[in-house]
N, C-alpha and C positions, 0 to 999 in steps of 0.2 A: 601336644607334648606327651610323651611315652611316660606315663608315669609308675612305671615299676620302680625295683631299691635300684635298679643299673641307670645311668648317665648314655643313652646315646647322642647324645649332640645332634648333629646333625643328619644321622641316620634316623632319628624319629620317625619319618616319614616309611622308611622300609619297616620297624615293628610294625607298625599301625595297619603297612600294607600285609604283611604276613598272619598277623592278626586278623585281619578280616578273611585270608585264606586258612587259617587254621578254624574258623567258628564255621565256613561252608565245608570245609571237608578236613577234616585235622592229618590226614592222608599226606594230604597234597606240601606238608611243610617237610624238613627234615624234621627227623628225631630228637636234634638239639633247642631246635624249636619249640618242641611240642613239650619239652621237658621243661623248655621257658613259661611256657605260657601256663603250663599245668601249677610251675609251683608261683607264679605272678598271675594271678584271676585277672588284674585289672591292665597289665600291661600292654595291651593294646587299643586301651581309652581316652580321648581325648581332652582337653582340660577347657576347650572351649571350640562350639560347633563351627566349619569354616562355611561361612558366607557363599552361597552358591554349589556344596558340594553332600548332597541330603546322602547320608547311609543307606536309605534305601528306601521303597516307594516310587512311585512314578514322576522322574523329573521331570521338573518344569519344563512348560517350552519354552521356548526360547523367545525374547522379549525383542521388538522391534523398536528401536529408537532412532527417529529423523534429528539430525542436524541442526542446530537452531540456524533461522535465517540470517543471510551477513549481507548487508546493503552492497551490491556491485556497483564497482567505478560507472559513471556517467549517470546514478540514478539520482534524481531530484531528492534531494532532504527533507524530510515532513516540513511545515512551515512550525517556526517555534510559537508557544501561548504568550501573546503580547503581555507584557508586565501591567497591573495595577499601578493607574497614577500616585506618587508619591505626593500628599498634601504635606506642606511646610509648616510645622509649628508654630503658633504665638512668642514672639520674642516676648522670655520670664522677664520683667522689670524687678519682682522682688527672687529675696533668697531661694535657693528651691531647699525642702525640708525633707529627709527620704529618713524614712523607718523601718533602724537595722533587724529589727524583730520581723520583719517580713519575708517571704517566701521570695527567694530570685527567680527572676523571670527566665521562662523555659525557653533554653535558646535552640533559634531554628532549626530542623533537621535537615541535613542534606537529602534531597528526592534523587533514588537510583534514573539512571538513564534508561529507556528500555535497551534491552538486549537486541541486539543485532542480529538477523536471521539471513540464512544462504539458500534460495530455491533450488535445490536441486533432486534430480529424479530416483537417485541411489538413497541405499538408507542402510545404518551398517545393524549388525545383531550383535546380540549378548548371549554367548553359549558357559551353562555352566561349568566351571573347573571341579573335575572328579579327581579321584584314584591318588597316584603319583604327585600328580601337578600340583592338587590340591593339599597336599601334606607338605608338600615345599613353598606353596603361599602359607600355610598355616606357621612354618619353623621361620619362615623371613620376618614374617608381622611380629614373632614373636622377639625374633633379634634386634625390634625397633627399642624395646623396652631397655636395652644394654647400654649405658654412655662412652662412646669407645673414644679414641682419636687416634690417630697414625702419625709415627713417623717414619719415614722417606732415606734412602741412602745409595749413591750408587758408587761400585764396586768395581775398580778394576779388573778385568779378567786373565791380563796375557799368562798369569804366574800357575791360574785354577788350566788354564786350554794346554800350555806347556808339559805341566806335570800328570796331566790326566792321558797324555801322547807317550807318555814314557808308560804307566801303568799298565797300558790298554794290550799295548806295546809285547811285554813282559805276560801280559796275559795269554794274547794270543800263540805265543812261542810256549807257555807251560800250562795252565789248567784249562784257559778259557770263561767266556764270561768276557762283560764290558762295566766300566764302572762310567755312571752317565755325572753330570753336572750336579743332578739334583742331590745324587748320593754324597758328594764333596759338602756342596750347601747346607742338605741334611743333619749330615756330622759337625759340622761348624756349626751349628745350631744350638748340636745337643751339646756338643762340648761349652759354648757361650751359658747354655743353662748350668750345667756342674760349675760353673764360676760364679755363676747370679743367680740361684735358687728362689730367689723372689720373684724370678721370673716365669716363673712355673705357680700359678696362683689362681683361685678363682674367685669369685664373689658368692655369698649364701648367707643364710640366717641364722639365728642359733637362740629362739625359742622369741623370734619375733622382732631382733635387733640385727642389725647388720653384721658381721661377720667374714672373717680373710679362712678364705680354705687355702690351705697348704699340703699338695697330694705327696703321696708316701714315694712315686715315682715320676719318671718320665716316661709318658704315654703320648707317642708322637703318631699324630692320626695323618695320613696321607690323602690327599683329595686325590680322586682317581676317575677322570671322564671316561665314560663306556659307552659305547652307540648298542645301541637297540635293534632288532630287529626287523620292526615298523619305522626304522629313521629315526624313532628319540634316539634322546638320550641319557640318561642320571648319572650322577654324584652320588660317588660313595666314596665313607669317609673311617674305611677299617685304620687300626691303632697298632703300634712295634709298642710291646710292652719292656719296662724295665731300661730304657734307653741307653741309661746312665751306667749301663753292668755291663756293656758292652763296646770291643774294639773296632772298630771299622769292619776288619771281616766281618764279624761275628752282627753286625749292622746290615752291611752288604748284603750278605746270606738271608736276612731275616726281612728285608728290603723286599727283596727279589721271589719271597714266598708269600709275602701278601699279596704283591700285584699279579703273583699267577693264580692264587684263590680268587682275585675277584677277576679276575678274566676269564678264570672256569666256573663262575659261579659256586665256588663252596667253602665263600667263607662263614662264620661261624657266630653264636651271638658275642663269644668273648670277644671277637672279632672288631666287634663293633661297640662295644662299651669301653667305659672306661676314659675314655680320650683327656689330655688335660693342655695338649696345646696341637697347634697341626699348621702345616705347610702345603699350599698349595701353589703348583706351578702352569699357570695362563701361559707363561713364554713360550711353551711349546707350541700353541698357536699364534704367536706373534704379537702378546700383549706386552708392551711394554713397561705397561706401571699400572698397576692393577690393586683396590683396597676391597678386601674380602668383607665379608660380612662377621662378624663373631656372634657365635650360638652363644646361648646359656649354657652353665657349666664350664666354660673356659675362659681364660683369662689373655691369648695370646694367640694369633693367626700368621704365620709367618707370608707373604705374597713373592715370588719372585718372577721378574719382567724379563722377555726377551733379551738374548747375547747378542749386542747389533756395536758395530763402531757407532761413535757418535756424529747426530745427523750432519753436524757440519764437513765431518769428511768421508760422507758415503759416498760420495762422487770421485773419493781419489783413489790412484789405483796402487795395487799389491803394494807396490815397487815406494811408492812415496809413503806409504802408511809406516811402513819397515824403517826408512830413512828417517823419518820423524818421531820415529817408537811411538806413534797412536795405536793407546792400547782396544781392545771391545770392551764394554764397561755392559754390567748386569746390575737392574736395578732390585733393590728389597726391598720390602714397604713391611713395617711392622705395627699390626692393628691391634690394641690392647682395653681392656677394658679400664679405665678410665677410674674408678670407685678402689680400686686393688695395686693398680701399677703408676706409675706418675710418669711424664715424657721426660725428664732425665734419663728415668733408668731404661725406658724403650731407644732414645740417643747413646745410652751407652753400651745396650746388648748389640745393636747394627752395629757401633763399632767394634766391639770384642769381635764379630762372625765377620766383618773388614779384614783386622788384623789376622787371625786364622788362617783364611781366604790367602794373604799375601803369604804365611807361612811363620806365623810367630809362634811360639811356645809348643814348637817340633811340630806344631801341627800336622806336614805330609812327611816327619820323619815317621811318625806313629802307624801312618797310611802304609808307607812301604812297609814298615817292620809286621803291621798286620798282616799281609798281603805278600813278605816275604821275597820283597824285591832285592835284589845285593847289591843296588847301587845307592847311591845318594841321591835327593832329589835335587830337581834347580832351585834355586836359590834365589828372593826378590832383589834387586839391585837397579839405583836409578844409573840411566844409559850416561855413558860419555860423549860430551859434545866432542866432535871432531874438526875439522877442516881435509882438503886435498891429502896435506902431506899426512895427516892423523889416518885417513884411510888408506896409504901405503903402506904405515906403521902395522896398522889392522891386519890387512894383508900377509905381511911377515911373523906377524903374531900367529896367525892362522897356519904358516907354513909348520912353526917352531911347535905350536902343539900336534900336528901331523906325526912330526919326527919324533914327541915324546909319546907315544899312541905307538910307535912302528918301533919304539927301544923298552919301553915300560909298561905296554898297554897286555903284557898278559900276566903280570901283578894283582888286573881287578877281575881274569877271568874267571867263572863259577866256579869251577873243578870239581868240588865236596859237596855231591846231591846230600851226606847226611849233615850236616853245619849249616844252621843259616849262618852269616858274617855279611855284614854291609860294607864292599868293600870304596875302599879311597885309597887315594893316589896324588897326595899335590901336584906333582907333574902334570896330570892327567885333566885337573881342574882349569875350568875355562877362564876361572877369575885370575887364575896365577898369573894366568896371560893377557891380561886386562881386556877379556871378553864380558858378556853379559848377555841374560837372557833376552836382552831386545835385537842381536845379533843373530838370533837363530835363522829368521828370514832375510837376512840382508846376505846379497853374492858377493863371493869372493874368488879371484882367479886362485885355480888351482895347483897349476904345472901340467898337469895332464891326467892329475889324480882322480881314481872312479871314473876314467874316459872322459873326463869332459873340462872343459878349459875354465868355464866360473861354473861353481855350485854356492847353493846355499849353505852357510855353515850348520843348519841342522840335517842336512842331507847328509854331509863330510863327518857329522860326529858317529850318523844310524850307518855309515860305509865300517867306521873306526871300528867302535863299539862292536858289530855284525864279527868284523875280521879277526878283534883280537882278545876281545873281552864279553865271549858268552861261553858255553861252554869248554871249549880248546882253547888252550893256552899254545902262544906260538912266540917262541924267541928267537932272532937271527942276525940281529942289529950286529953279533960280534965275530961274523964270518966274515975276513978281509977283502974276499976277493968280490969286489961291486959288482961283477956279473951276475955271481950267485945270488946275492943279495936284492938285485934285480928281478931276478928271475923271482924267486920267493913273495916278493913285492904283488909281480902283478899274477899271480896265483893265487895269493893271498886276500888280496884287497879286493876281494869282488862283489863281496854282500852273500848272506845267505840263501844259496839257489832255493827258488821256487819248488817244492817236492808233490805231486799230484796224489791225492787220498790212495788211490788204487797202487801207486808204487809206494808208498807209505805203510799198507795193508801188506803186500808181498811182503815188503824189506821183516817187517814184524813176524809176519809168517818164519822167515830162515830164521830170524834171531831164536825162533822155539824154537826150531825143528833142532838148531844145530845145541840148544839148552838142552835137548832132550835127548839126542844122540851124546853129548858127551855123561850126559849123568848116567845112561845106557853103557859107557865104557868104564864110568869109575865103579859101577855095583858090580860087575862081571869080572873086570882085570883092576 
């Protein structure tokens, strides 16, 4: 354990390693480094020696240990030690008289069985853990001493997969950039803490008695798996300082500059200190429920599992998953220190970052507004059961917001690069029409709309939306003649043509040339 004034948590293991690269060459560290260690003498010492991992000197070799033997089927049992005959006692005729003042008799010990041994030719070794490894055996033994417990929660997702399709969406068509799952989680996190600040806590002493630390920030540490170039791999666990000062961009952004410091290699010591709770996400390799370890110095580990439908209906297909509104469910596991937090209030922050999650107290209206989206987001809503004729109904409903799309739909178009406005339109809303977001993958015949005879309604909305509410505004609903109107239609409705970088590049090119010949005519004439 790094015991400078700074808290690295779970990065202990990288001081301790840079540390021993700053005492053989002080060269070979960064300058930030050097600047650490120079004003922290002891910051790279550790607070107890790890078992098999000698600083320096000639390690051991390595120790050969055989297997104890294990009696294989068919071998004869030793023969057991025949018991001593038991002689019977004199039937007492008188009272019998025992003397409480006496010692009680020492009662028998059970005799161990011998160990069971296995003959075999192989025999395994014991190689010391050095370096790396060995500072991450030393930081886990250490995290045995923490009393934690977990609680468990899992999270619907259609409401987080939906809205982060409209985000991504909108990104791609203006700045660029992708905003991933964890980033949503992230911020449901930090925002669950700005409501429950007690959730943000650690455990420590205070001149030898126990003691609640209470940190001035939210210092959200990111677990970050990196492969090595020998095939490891390490954990690292750099920190978003200030969490609580910031709006989702301003998170995003800040998001997205840690994880390219540690994948270029140059993050920092602030970098790494400080930590006071952290999120780590196994899902992306396919863990589903996952309980972390918690360091010292923190009080909270947030885990998040694998985005999978549940097991019971992995085996059904698109089409039935849509029809039954089964949503993918994302599990949480919240690991807390035990001594500081109590399993109420860890039951009640999964649920605040639940509720979030589905969209409660503006949560992705905040997203958009950071992010500068000009639409509304979707909205949580449970599905309406149907029958036959309720899916004709559906059907027709799908028609009728078509038509309020094709009369109203350039109301919610951008137009004003300088105004943000988040634009709405009841017409325009799917709920008006007694849709819902468990609708977006279900087919609906179309008439012929977007060329094709059934689409899904989230296809017909990204057709809509493309045609008459992104930039250009386009109104014609009130030209009489239906040919026109026709014609206009299928012009119209076609989606945003594909445009290739290289004709992108030209198009941009004249847009100057012809900026710069007219400015060329207004200084002259």
């Amino acid at each position: 354990m790094s015991q400078s004034g700074q808290d690295f948590g779970a990065n202990d293991w990288l001081v301790e390693e840079m540390f021993e690269r700053y005492q053989a060459d002080p060269t070979s560290v960064p300058p930030e480094w050097i600047t650490h260690f120079q004003n922290n003498p002891q910051a790279g010492t550790t607070s107890a020696p790890v078992s098999g991992a000698p600083k320096g000197g000639t390690p051991p070799t390595p120790k050969t240990v055989t297997p104890p033997n294990i009696s294989m089927p068919g071998t004869a049992p030793a023969a057991p030690t025949p018991a001593a005959p038991v002689v019977a006692a004199p039937v007492q005729t008188q009272p019998v008289v025992r003397n409480v003042n006496a010692a009680p008799a020492t009662p028998a010990q059970p005799v161990a069985k011998p160990i069971p041994t296995l003959a075999t030719q192989s025999a395994s070794t014991l190689e010391p853990i050095r370096g790396v490894a060995a500072r991450v055996v030393q930081s886990m033994e250490a995290s045995l001493t923490v009393p934690t417990a977990t609680s468990v929660r899992a999270i619907p997702a259609k409401l987080m997969i939906d809205n982060r399709i409209v985000i991504n969406n909108h990104l791609k068509r203006t700045r660029g950039g992708k905003v991933s799952f964890t980033h949503l989680i992230a911020y449901a996190m930090i925002k669950a803490l700005r409501a429950m600040p007690e959730m943000n806590a650690f455990y420590g002493e205070l001149e030898g008695k126990p003691a609640l630390g209470k940190p001035e920030h939210i210092n959200l540490g990111i677990a970050i798996d990196l492969a090595k170039p020998d095939g490891t791999r390490q954990l690292l666990v750099p920190s978003i300082k200030g969490c609580e000062e910031l709006d989702f961009g301003q998170f995003w952004v800040a998001y997205e500059e840690i994880v390219k410091k540690a994948r270029g290699g140059t993050l920092t010591v602030e970098d790494y200190a400080g930590t006071t709770v952290s999120l780590t996400n196994p899902g992306t390799i396919g863990t589903v429920h996952s309980v972390p370890r918690l360091v010292q110095g923190q009080g909270l580990i947030i885990g998040v599992g694998a985005m999978d439908y549940p097991a019971e209906f992995q085996g059904a297909s698109e089409a039935t998953l849509a029809r039954m509104a089964i949503s993918k469910v994302i599990t949480l596991t919240s690991t807390y220190d035990h001594r500081v937090i109590q399993g109420a209030q860890s039951g009640d922050f999964l649920k605040r970052i639940n509720e979030y999650l589905l969209g409660a107290d503006n949560f992705y209206d905040e997203i958009f507004t950071a992010l500068r989206i000009p639409y509304e987001p979707i909205r949580w809503a449970s599905d309406f059961a149907f029958t036959k004729d309720d899916e004709i109904d559906k059907t027709a409903r799908v028609q009728q917001l078509i038509q309020a799309y094709r009369t109203w739909g350039h109301l919610m178009a951008d137009i004003d690069p300088l105004v943000y406005v988040q634009r709405t339109h009841p017409d325009l809303d799917v709920v008006t029409h007694g849709l819902t977001l468990w609708d977006l993958d279900r087919e609906f015949a179309t008439g012929g709309f977007g060329g094709k005879t059934f689409l899904p309604l989230r296809k017909i909305l990204g057709v809509l939306r493309d045609s008459y509410c992104r930039s250009i505004g386009v109104e014609y609903m009130h030209i009489s003649n239906p040919e026109e109107r026709q014609w206009m239609q299928q012009h119209i409705e076609v989606g945003l043509p594909s445009i290739e970088r290289e004709e992108q590049i030209r198009i941009l090119r004249k847009l100057n040339s012809a900026e710069a010949f007219e400015s060329f005519l207004q200084t002259k004439f």
